[in-house]
C-alpha positions in Angstrom: 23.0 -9.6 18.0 26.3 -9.8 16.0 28.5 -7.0 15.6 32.2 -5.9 15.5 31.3 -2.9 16.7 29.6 -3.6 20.2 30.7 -0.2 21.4 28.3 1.4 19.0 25.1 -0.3 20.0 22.7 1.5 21.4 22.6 0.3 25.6 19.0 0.6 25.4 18.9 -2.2 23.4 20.9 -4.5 25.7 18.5 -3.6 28.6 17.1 -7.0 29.9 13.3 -7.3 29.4 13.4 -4.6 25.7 13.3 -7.7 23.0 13.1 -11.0 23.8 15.7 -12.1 21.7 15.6 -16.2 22.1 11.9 -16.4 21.1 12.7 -13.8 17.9 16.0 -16.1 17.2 13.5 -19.2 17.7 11.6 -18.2 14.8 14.8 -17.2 12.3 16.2 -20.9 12.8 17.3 -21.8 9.3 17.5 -17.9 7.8 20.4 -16.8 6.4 22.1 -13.7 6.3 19.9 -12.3 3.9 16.8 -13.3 5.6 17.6 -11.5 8.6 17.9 -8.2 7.0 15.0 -8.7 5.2 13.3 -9.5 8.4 14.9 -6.1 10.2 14.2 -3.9 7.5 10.2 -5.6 7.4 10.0 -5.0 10.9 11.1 -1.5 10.7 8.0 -1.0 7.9 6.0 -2.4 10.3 6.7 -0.1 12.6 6.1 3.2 9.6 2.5 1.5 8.7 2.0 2.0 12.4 3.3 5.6 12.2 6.3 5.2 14.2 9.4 5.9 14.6 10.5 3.0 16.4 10.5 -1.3 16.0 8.9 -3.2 19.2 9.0 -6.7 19.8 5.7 -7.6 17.8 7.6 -5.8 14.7 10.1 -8.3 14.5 7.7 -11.5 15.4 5.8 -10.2 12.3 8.4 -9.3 10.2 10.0 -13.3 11.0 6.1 -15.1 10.4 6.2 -13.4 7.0 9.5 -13.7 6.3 9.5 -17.4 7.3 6.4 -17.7 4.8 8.0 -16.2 2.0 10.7 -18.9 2.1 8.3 -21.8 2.5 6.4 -20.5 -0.7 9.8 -20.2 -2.5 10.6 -23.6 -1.5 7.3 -25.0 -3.0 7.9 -23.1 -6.2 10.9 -24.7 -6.2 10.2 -28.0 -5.5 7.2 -27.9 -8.0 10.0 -26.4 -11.3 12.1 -29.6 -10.3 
């Protein structure tokens, strides 16, 4: 996780074992900045549809898939204007 601010982070989230973050980072190769928000803030409404008030690790796995689809589509759209 990038910050400037790693005094602010919450130390649950640093525990060993609470995300696995190499396999969620596996499936963000190639995002951008942009993607990766979108991909926190899906996995955050993820958690709301599930009614609650926190992400888990399936959240963001989700919120990457879809994400990750969303830009292949994009790129065929693309390809098929050219």
């Amino acid at each position: 996780m990038a910050t400037n601010r790693p005094d602010v982070l919450d130390p649950a989230l640093m525990r060993p074992g609470r995300l696995d973050f190499d396999a969620i980072c596996r499936l963000c190769d190639g995002f951008n900045g942009a993607d990766l928000r979108n991909v926190c803030t899906e996995a955050g409404m993820f958690a709301i549809r599930a009614d609650r008030d926190y992400v888990i690790e399936e959240d963001f796995f989700k919120a990457a898939r879809k994400i990750a689809e969303n830009k292949k589509l994009e790129s065929k759209l693309d390809y098929e204007n050219i």
